[in-house]
ZATI-720389 format. One record per residue: y, z, x of N, C-alpha, C, O, CB in turn. Coordinates in steps of 0.001 Angstrom, whole numbers, padded with zeros to 6 digits, always signed. Glycine has a CB too. Layout:
YZXYZXYZXYZXYZX/...
//
This chain:
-001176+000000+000844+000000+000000+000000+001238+000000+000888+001155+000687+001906-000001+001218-000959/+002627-000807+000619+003440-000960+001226+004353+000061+000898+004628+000149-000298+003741-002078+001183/+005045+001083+001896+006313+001936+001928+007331+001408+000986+007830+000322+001281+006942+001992+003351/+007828+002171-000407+008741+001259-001022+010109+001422-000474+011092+001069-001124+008753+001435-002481/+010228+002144+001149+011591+001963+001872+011842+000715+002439+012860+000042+002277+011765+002879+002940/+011071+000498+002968+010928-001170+003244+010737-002094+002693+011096-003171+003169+010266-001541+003806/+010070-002005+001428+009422-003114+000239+010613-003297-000690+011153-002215-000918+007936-002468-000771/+011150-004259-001257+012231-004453-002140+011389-005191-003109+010517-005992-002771+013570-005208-001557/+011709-004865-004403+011187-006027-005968+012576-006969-006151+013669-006404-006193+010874-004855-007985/+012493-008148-006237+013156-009568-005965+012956-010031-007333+013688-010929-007749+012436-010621-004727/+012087-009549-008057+012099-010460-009624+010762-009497-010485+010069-008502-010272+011493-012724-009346/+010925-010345-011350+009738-009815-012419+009281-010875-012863+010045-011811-013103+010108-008919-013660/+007710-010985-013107+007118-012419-013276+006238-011647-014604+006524-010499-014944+006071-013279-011652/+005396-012259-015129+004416-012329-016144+003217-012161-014688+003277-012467-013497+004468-014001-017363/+002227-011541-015537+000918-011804-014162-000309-011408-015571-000155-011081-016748+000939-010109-012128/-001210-011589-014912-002728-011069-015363-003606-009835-014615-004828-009714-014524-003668-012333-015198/-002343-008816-014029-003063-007855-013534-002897-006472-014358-002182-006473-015360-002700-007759-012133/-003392-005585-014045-003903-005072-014920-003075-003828-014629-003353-003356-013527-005363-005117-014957/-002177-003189-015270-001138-001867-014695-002039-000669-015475-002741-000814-016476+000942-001934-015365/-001793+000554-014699-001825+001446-015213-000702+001880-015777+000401+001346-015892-002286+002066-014609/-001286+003345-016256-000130+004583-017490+000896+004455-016345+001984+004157-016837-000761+006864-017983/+000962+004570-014983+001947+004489-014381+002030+003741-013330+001719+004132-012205+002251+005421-014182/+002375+002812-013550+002615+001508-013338+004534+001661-013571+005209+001561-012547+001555+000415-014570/+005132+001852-014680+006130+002121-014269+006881+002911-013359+008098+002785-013229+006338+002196-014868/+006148+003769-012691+006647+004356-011775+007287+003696-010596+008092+004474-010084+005828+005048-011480/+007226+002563-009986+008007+001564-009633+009828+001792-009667+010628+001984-008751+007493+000482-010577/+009981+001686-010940+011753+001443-011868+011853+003128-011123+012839+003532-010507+011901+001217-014552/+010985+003675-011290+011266+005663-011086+011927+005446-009508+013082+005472-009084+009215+007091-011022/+010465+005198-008806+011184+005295-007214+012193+004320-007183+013057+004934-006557+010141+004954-005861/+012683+003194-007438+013942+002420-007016+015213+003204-008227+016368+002957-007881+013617+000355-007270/+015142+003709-008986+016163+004410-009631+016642+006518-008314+017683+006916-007790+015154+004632-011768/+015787+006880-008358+015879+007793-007422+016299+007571-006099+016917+008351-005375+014880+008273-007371/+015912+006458-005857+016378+005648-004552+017604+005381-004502+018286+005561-003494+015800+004413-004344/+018068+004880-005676+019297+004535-006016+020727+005500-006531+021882+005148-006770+018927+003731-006908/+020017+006923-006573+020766+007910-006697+021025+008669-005679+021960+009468-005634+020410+008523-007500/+020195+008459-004781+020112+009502-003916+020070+010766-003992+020889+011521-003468+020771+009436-003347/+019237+011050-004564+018565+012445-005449+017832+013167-003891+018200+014239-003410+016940+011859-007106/+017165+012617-003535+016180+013082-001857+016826+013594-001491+016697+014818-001516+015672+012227-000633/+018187+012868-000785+019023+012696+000207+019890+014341+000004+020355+015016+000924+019961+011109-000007/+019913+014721-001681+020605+015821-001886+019648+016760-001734+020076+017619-000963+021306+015884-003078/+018481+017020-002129+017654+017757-002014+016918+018026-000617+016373+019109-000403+017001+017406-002890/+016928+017075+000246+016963+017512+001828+017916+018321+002286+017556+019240+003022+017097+016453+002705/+019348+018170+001960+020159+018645+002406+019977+020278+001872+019750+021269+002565+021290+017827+002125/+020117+020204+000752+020201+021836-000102+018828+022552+000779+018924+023604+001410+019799+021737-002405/+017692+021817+000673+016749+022640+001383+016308+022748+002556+015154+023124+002761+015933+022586+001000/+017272+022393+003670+016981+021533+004830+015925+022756+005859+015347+022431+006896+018730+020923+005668/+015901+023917+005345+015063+024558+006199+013801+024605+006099+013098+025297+006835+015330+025572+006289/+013436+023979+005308+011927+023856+004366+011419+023082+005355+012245+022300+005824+011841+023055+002653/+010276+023038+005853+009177+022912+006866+008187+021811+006249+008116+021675+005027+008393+024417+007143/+007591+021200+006935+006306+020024+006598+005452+021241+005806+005466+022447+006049+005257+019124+008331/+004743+020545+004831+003802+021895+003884+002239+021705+005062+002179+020931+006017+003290+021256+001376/+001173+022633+004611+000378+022832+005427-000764+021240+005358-001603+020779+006131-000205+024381+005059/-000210+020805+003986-001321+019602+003987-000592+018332+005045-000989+017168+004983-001605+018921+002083/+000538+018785+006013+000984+017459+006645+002185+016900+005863+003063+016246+006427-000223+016362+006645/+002194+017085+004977+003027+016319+004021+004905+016418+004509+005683+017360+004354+002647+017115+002327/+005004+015853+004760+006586+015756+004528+007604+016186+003627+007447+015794+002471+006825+014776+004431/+008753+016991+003888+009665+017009+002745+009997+015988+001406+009930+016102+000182+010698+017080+003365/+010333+015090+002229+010464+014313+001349+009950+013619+000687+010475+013159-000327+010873+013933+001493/+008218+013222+001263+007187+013079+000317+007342+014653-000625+007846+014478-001735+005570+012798+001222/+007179+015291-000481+006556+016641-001277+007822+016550-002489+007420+016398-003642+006513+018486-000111/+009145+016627-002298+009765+016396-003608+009842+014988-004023+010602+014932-004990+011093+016934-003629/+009373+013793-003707+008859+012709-004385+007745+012254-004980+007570+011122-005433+008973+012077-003882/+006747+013453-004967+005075+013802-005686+006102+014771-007014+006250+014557-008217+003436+015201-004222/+006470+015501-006400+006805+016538-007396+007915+015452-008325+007408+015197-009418+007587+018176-006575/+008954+014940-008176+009326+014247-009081+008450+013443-009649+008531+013584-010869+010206+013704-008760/+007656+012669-009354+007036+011383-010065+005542+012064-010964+004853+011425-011759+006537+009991-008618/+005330+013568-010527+004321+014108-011056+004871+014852-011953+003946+015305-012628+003502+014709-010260/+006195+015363-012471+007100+015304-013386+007570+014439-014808+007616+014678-016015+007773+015238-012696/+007878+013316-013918+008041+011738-014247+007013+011452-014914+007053+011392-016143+008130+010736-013101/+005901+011223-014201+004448+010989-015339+004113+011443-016374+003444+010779-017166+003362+011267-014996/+004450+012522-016587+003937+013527-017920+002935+014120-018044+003046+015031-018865+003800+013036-019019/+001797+014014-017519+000304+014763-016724+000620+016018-017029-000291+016563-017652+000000+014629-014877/+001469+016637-016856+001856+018119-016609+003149+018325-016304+003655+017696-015374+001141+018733-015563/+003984+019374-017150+005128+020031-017199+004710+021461-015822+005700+021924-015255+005436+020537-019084/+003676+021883-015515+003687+022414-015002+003422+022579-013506+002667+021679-013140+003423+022716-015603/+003764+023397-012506+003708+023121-011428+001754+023829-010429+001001+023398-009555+005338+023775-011018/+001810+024710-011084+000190+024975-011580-001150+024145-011589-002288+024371-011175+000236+025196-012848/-000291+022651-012502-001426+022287-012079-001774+021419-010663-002925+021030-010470-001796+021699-013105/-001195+021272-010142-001141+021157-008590-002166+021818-007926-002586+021297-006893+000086+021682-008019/-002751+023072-008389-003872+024107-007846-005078+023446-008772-006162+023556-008199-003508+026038-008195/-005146+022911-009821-006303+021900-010479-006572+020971-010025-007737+020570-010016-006190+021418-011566/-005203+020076-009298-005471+019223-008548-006479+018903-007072-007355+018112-006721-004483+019122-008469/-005601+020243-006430-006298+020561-005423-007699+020087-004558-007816+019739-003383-006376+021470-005770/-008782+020235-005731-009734+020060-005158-010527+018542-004976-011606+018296-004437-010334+020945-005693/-009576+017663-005627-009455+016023-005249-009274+015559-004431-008271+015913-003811-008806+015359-005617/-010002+014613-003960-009461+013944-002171-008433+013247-002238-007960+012965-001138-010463+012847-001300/-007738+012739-003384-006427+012134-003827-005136+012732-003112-004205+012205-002503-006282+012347-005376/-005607+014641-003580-004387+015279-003622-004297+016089-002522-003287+016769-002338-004173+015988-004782/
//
């Protein structure tokens, strides 16, 4: 999968592939992108450390927004359900 910092969408076509429930999540990251929502939230939390799974700041509040965004869960909880997925 391509980094969508580097990847730009240029158009919208018709296709025969097959999207998932979130599949719009796409419009999410280039709208957040476009606010610079990260950019504030790095700053406010800038002492916050890589989490223990490796993960990056700014990945970690861009899971947490888009796992928000999705609707899966209002809660942050279930993140510990998640857990035991090789996904997560």
């Amino acid at each position: 999968m391509q980094d969508t910092a580097t990847s730009k969408i240029h158009k919208l076509e018709v296709t025969d592939d097959t999207l998932t429930s979130r599949g719009g999540l796409a419009f999410f990251v280039k709208y957040l992108e476009a606010i610079g929502i990260v950019g504030l939230l790095l700053h406010k939390f800038a002492g916050i450390k890589k989490s223990i799974k490796g993960v990056s700041v700014r990945n970690l509040f861009l899971q947490v927004l888009y796992f928000f965004f999705d609707g899966t869960s209002r809660h942050l909880t279930y993140f510990d359900e998640l857990q035991p997925e090789e996904g997560y």
